[in-house]
C-alpha positions as CSV (number, residue, x, y, z in Angstrom):
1,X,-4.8,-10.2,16.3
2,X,-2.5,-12.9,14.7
3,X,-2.4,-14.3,11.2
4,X,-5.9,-15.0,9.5
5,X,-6.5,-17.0,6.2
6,X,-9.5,-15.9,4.2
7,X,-9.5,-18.2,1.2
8,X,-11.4,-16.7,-1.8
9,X,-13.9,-18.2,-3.8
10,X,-13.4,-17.1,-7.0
11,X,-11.6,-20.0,-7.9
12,X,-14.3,-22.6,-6.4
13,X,-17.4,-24.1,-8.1
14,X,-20.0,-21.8,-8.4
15,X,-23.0,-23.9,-9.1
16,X,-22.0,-25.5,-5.6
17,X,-21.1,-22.6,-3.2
18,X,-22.7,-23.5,-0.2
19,X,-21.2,-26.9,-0.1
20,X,-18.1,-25.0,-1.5
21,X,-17.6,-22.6,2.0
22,X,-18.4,-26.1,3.8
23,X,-14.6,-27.5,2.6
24,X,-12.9,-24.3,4.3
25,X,-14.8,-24.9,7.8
26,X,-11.4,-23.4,9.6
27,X,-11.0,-20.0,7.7
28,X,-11.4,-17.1,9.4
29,X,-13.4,-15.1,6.7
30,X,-14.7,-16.4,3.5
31,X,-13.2,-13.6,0.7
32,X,-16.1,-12.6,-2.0
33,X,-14.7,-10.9,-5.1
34,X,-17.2,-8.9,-6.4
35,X,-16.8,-8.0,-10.2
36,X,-18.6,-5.7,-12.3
37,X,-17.2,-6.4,-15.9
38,X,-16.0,-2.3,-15.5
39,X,-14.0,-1.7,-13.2
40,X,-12.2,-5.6,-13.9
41,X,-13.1,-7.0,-16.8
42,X,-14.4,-9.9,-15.2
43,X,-18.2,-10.5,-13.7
44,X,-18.9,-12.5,-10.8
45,X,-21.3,-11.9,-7.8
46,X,-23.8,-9.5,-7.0
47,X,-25.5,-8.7,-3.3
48,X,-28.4,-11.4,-4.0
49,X,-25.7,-14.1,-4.7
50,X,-23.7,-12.7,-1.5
51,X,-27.0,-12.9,0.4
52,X,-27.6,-16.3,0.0
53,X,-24.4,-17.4,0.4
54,X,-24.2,-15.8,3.8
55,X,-27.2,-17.6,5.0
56,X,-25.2,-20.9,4.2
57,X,-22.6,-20.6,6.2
58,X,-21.2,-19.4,9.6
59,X,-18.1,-18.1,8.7
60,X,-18.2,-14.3,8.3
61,X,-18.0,-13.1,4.7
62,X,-15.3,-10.7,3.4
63,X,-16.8,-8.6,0.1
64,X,-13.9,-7.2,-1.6
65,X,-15.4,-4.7,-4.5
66,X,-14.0,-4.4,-7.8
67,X,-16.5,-2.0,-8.8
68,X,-17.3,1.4,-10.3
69,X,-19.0,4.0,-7.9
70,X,-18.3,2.2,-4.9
71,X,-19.5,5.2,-2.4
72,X,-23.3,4.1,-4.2
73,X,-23.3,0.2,-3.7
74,X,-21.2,-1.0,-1.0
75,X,-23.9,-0.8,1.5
76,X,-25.9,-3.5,-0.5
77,X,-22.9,-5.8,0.7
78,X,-23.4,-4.7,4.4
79,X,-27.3,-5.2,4.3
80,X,-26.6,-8.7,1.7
81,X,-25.0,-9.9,5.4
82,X,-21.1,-9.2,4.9
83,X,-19.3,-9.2,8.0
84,X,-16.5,-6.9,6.2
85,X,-16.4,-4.7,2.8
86,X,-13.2,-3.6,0.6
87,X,-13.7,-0.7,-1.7
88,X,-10.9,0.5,-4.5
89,X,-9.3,4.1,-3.2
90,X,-9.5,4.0,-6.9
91,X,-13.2,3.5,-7.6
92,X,-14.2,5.9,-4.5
93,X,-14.8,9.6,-5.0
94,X,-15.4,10.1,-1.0
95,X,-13.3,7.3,1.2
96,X,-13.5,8.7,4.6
97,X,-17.2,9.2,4.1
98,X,-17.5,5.9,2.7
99,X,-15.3,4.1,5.2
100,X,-17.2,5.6,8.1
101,X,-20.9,4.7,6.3
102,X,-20.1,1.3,6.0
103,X,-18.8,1.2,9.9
104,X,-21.5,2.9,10.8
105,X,-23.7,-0.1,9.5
106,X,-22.2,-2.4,11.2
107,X,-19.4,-3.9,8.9
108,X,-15.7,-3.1,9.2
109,X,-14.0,-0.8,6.7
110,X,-11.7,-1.7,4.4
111,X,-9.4,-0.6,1.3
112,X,-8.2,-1.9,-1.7
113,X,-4.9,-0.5,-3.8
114,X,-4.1,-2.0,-7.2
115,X,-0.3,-2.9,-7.7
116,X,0.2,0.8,-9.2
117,X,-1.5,2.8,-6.9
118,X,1.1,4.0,-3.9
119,X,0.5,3.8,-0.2
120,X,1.7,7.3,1.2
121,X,-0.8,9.4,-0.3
122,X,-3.6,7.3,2.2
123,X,-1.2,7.9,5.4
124,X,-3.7,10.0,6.6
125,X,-7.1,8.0,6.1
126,X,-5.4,4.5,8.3
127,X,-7.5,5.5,11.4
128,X,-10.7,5.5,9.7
129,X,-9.7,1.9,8.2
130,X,-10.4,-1.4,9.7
131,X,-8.0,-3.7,7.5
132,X,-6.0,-2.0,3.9
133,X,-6.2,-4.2,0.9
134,X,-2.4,-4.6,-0.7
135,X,-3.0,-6.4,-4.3
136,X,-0.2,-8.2,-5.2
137,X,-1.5,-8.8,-8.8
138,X,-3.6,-6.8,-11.2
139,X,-7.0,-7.7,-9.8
140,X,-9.9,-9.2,-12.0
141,X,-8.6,-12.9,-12.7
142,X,-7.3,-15.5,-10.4
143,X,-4.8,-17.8,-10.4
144,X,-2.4,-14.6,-11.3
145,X,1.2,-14.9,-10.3
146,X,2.7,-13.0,-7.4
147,X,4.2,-9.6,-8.1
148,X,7.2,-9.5,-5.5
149,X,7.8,-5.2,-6.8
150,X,4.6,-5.2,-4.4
151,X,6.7,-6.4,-0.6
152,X,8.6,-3.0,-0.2
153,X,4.8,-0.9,-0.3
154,X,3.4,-3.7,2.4
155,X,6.7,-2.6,4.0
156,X,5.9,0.8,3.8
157,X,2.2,-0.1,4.6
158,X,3.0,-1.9,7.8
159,X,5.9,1.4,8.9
160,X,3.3,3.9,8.8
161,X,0.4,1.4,10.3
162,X,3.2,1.4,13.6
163,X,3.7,5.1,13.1
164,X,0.2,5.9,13.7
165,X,-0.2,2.8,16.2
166,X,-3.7,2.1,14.5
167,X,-4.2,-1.6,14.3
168,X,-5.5,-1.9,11.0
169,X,-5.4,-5.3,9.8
170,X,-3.3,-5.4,6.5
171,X,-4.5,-8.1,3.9
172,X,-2.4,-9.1,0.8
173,X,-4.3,-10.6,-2.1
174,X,-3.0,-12.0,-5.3
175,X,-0.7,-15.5,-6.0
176,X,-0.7,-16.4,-2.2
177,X,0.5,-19.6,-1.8
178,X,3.0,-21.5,0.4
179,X,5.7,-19.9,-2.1
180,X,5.0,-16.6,-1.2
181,X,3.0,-15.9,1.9
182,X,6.3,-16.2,4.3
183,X,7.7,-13.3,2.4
184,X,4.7,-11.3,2.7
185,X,4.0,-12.1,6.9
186,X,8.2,-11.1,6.6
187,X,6.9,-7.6,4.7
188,X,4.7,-6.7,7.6
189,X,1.0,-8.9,6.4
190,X,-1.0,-10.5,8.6
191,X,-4.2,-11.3,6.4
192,X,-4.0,-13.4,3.5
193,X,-6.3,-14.2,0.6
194,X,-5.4,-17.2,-0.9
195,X,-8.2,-18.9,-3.7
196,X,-5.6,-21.6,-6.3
197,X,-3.8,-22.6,-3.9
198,X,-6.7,-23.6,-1.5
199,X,-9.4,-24.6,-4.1
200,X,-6.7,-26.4,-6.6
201,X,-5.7,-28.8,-3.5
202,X,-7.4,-32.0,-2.5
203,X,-8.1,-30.8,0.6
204,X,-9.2,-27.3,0.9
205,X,-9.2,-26.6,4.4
206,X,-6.0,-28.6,5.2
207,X,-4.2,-25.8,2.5
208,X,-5.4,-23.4,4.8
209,X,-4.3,-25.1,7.9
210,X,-0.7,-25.4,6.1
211,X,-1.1,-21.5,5.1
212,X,-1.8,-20.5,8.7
213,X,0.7,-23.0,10.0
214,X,3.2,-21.3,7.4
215,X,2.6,-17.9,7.9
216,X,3.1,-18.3,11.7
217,X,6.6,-19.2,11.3
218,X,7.1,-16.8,9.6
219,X,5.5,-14.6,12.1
220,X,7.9,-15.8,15.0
């Protein structure tokens, strides 16, 4: 698996989404941030919303949840059509269970740590993810700078990934741009979330192009 670019919506027009997707035609996922106005203070999508939007488009959606009691709603994203769902370690009581639930529904597993929430103590659950969520800022808004205190845990992320030889994809979210996503394909990412930098340029899809472009430089 080499470098994928999942541009987020959050930053497009909402009252447009379908035709919204249609700019980013060569992303590899489309990345849903769902919001709940609890767990973020911040309110966006719900699995109706997601629904529909997955029927408009062929690229395969990416739900990342930043919601309370995750192990009770993330299947909704599943059934809504999601092709992959992120749930907080923070907002999950039961992870493995959860992880293996929504795998076991057809979706792949993934998830989330806020900027504050360390990578070692979730050595052990790797093998029962699909992709780990790195935030790289404080989720809930976008258009939030890049935290750089944030590279050495995708470092650590990406050493114990190779420890345990699991290819889990590992996805950095948060002030990716053409600034920053070299350091963080250099820090051991190779799935980025970008939503500013590809929805505040002219053309959407040719910032993803430049982002892919970008990060496999870095990569070589």
């Amino acid at each position: 698996m080499g470098i994928q670019i999942t541009p987020s919506i959050l930053n497009a027009d909402f009252a447009h989404l379908g035709a919204e997707v249609a700019r980013i035609g060569s992303a590899d996922w489309v990345h849903v941030d769902v919001m709940d106005n609890h767990f973020v203070p911040n309110l966006t999508f719900g699995p109706t919303m997601v629904e529909a939007l997955a029927r408009s488009t062929d690229v395969p959606l990416d739900a990342h949840l930043m919601i309370e009691d995750a192990d009770r709603n993330a299947l909704a994203y599943v059934e809504a059509g999601c092709g992959s769902v992120t749930f907080h370690v923070e907002a999950a009581t039961a992870p493995v269970r959860l992880a293996r639930e929504i795998r076991s529904h057809g979706a792949r597993a993934s998830m989330a740590l806020r900027p504050a929430t360390p990578v070692e103590p979730y050595e052990d659950l790797l093998p029962e993810l699909d992709m780990l969520l790195i935030m790289t800022v404080e989720p809930g808004f976008g258009g939030q700078r890049f935290l750089d205190l944030c590279l050495p845990k995708i470092r650590r992320a990406r050493e114990l990934m190779d420890k345990h030889g699991v290819e889990t994809w590992l996805q950095v979210d948060g002030g990716i741009s053409l600034d920053t996503i070299e350091r963080c394909v250099e820090a051991g990412a190779d799935t980025f979330v970008a939503g500013s930098a590809v929805y505040s340029a002219d053309d959407p899809d040719r910032m993803v192009a430049e982002l892919r472009a970008a990060a496999e430089r870095a990569a070589r």
